[in-house]
C-alpha positions in Angstrom: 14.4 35.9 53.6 18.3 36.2 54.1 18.5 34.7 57.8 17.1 34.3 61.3 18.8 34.6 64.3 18.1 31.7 67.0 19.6 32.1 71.0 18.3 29.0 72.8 21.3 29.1 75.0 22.7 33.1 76.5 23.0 35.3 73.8 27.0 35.1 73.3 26.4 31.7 71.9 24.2 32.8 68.6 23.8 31.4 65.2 22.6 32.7 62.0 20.3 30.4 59.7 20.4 31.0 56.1 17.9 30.1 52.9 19.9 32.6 50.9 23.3 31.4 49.3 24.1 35.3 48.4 23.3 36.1 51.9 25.0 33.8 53.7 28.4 34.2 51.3 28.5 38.4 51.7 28.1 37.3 55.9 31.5 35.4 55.7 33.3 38.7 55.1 35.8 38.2 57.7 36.5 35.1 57.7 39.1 32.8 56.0 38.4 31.5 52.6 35.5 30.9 52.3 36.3 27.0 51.0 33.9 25.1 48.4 33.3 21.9 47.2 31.4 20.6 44.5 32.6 16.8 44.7 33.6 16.9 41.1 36.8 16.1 42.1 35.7 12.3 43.5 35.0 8.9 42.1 31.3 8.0 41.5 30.6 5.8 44.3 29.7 4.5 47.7 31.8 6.5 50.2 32.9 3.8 53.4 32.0 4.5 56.8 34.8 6.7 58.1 35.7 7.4 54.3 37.4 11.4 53.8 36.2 13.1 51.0 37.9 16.5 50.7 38.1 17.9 54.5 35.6 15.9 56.0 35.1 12.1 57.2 31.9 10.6 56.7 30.3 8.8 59.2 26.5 7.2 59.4 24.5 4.3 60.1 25.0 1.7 57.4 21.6 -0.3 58.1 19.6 3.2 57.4 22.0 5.0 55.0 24.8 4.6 52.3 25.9 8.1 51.6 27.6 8.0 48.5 29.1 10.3 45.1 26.3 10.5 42.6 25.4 11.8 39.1 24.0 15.2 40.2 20.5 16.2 39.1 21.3 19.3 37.6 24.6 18.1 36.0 28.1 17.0 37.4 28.0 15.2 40.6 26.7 15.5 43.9 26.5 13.7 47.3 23.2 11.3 47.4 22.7 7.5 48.3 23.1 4.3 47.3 21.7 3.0 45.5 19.4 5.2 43.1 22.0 7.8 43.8 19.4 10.2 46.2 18.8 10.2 49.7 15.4 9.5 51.1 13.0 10.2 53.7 15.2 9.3 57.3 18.6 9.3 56.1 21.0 11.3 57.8 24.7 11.6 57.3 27.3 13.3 59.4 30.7 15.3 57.7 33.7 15.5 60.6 35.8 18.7 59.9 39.3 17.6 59.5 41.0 19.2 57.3 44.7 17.9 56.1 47.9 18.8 56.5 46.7 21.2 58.6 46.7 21.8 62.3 43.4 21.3 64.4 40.5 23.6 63.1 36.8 24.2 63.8 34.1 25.3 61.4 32.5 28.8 62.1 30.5 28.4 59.0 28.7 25.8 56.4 25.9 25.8 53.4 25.2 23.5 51.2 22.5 23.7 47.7 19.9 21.0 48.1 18.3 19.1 44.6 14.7 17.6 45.5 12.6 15.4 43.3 8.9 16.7 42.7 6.5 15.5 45.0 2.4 15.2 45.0 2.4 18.1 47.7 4.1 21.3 49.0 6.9 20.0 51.2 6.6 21.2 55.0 9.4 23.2 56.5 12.0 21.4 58.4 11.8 18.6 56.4 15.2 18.6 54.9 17.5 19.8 58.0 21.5 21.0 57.8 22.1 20.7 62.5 25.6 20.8 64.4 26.6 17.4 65.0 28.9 19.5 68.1 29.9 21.7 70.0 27.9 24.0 72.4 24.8 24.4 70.1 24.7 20.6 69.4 21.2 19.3 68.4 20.2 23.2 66.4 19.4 23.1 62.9 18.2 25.0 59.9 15.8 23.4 58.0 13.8 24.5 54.5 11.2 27.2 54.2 7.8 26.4 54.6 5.6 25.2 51.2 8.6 23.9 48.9 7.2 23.8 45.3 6.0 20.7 44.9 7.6 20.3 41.7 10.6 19.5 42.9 13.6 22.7 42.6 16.2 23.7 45.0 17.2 25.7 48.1 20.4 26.4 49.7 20.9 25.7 53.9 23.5 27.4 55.8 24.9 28.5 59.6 27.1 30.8 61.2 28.0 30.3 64.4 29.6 32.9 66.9 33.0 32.5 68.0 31.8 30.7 71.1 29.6 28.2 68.9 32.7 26.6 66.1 32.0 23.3 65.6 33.7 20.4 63.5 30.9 18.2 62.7 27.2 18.9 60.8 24.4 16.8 59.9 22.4 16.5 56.6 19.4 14.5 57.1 15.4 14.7 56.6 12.5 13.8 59.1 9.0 12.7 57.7 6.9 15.4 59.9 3.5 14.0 57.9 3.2 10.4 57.8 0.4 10.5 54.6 3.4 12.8 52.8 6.7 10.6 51.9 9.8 12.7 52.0 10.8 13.3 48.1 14.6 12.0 47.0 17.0 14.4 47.3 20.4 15.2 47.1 23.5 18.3 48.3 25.8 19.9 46.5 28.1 22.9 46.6 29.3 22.9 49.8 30.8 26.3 51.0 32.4 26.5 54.6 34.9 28.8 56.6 37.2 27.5 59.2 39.2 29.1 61.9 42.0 27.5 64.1 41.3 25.3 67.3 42.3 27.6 70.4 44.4 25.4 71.7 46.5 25.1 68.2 45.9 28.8 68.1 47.2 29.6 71.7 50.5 26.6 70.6 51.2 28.8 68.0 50.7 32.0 69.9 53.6 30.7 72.2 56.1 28.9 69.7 56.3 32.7 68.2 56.8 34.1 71.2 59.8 31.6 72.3 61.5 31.8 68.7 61.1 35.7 69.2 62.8 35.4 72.7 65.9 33.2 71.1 66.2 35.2 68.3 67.0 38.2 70.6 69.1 36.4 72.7 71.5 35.3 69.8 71.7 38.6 69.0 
């Protein structure tokens, strides 16, 4: 199952949901980059409200969660919680696109692998959830695939957006859909994203070449 397309709101403002990491990196084509990050490059440890790691900020609700960079199950590291280095059933943590030195850019892309722990049951879909945090289809989300092997594995999340649905912020989080079934730890890796600029800078830039154009023939 490569993707499903979604259009809650008119049908120029589209995104694709991915359970396929191939998939969703051969649907980039097009696009700058695209950009990865496998947090190996971080300190092990709790990352501070606000805290930048790579091109995002971290924000999220210290009394619930304490996102942090964590031994990774499979090797490496990995972003989980403190402090038994895994997120758990209701934590959520938002990643704010802003990248630096660079001008001001939106994401029209972002995946990211997800590590779970084994569990006593299969694991329902849409319990582990990757949602746009902004931007015109604020609140949508791609979530796992129904029946997760219970014995705990992995599975990748991603989402494209159109040009009229960029964003600059994305939520991973997990909802406990059965209360008799607690949601098992888990943790994301491998983040892969593609950016493009923000209009405004684009439009800016659009402008400055035109005016340096216009001089330059002048001096001439």
């Amino acid at each position: 199952l490569a993707f499903t397309v979604v259009s809650p709101l008119p049908s120029q403002a589209q995104l694709q949901l991915f359970h396929d990491r191939t998939a969703f990196t051969a649907a980039l084509t097009g696009l700058p980059g695209p950009i990865t990050d496998d947090f190996e490059s971080y300190p092990l440890g709790d990352i501070p409200l606000g805290g930048r790691r790579g091109d995002f900020l971290y924000s999220f609700d210290p009394a619930v969660t304490q996102p942090a960079i964590a031994p990774g199950g499979n090797g490496g590291k990995a972003l989980g919680g403190s402090p038994f280095d895994v997120f758990v059933g209701g934590d959520s943590v938002t990643l704010m696109f802003q990248p630096l030195p660079l001008p001001p850019q939106f994401l029209r892309a972002f995946g990211a692998d997800f590590l779970y722990a084994p569990s006593f049951d299969n694991i329902p879909a849409d319990t582990y959830r990757l949602g746009l945090a902004d931007g015109t289809q604020s609140g949508q989300f791609v979530g796992n695939l129904d029946g997760l092997d219970g014995n705990g594995g992995t599975f990748f999340l991603g989402i494209i957006a159109d040009p009229a649905s960029d964003f600059t912020k994305v939520n991973l989080f997990s909802v406990q859909l059965d209360p008799n079934i607690l949601v098992p730890a888990y943790q994301a890796d491998n983040l892969i994203y593609a950016s493009v600029p923000e209009p405004s800078s684009l439009c800016l830039f659009t402008v400055g070449g035109i005016l340096l154009g216009t001089r330059a023939r002048r001096r001439k």
